[in-house]
C-alpha positions as CSV (number, residue, x, y, z in Angstrom):
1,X,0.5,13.1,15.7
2,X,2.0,13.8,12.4
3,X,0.0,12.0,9.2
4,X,3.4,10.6,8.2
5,X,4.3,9.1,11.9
6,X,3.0,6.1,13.5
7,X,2.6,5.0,16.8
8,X,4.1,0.7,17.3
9,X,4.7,-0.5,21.0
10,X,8.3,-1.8,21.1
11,X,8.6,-4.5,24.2
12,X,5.6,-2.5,25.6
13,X,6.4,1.0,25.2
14,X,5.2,3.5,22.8
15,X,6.9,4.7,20.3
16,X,6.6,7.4,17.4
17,X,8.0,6.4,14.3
18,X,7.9,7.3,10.3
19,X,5.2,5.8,8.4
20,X,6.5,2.5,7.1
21,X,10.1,2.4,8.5
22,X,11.4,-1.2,8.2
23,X,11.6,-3.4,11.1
24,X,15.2,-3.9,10.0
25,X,15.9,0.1,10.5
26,X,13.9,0.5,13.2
27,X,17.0,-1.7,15.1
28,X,19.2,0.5,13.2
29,X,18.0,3.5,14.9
30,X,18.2,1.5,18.4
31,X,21.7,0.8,17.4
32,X,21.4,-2.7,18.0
33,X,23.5,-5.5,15.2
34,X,21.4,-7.4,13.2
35,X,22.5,-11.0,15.0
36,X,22.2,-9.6,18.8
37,X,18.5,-9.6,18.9
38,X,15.8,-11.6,17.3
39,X,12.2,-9.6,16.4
40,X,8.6,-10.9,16.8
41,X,6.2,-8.7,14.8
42,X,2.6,-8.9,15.9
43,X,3.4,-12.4,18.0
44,X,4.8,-13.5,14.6
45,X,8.7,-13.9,14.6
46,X,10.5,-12.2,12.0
47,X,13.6,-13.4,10.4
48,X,16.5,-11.5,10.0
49,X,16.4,-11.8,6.4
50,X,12.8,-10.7,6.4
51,X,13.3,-7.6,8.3
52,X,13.8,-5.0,5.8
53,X,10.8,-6.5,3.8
54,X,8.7,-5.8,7.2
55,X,6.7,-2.0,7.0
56,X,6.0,-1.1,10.1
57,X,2.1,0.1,10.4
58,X,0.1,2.3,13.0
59,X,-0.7,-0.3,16.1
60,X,2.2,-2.8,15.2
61,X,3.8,-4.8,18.2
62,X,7.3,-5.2,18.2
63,X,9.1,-7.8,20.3
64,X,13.3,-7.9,20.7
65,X,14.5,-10.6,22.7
66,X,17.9,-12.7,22.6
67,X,18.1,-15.2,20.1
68,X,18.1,-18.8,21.3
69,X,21.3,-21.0,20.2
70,X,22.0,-24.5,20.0
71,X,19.8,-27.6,19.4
């Protein structure tokens, strides 16, 4: 493994990545829009207007699923 990559698990799959890539371009690079997919980060969910503050680190779990609408 490069020293400047990490490994995260993204919805249970491995994945090699630059060291401390944003979880906001991480969905970049997945070409997925911000608002089509919400983000857990370590069982913690991450709001889209905290995901560009969010480093990815080596180990990290990353969950995508469809947001929930409505009340």
């Amino acid at each position: 493994m490069n020293e400047q990559e990490i490994n995260v698990s993204l919805d249970g799959q491995l994945q090699r990545i630059p060291a401390a890539t944003p979880l906001e371009h991480l969905l970049t690079q997945l070409s997925l829009a911000p608002e089509s997919v919400a983000t857990a980060l370590n069982g913690q969910f991450v709001a889209r207007s905290a995901r560009a503050a969010a480093l990815l680190k080596d180990g990290d779990q990353v969950l995508l699923f469809k947001p929930i609408v409505g009340g």
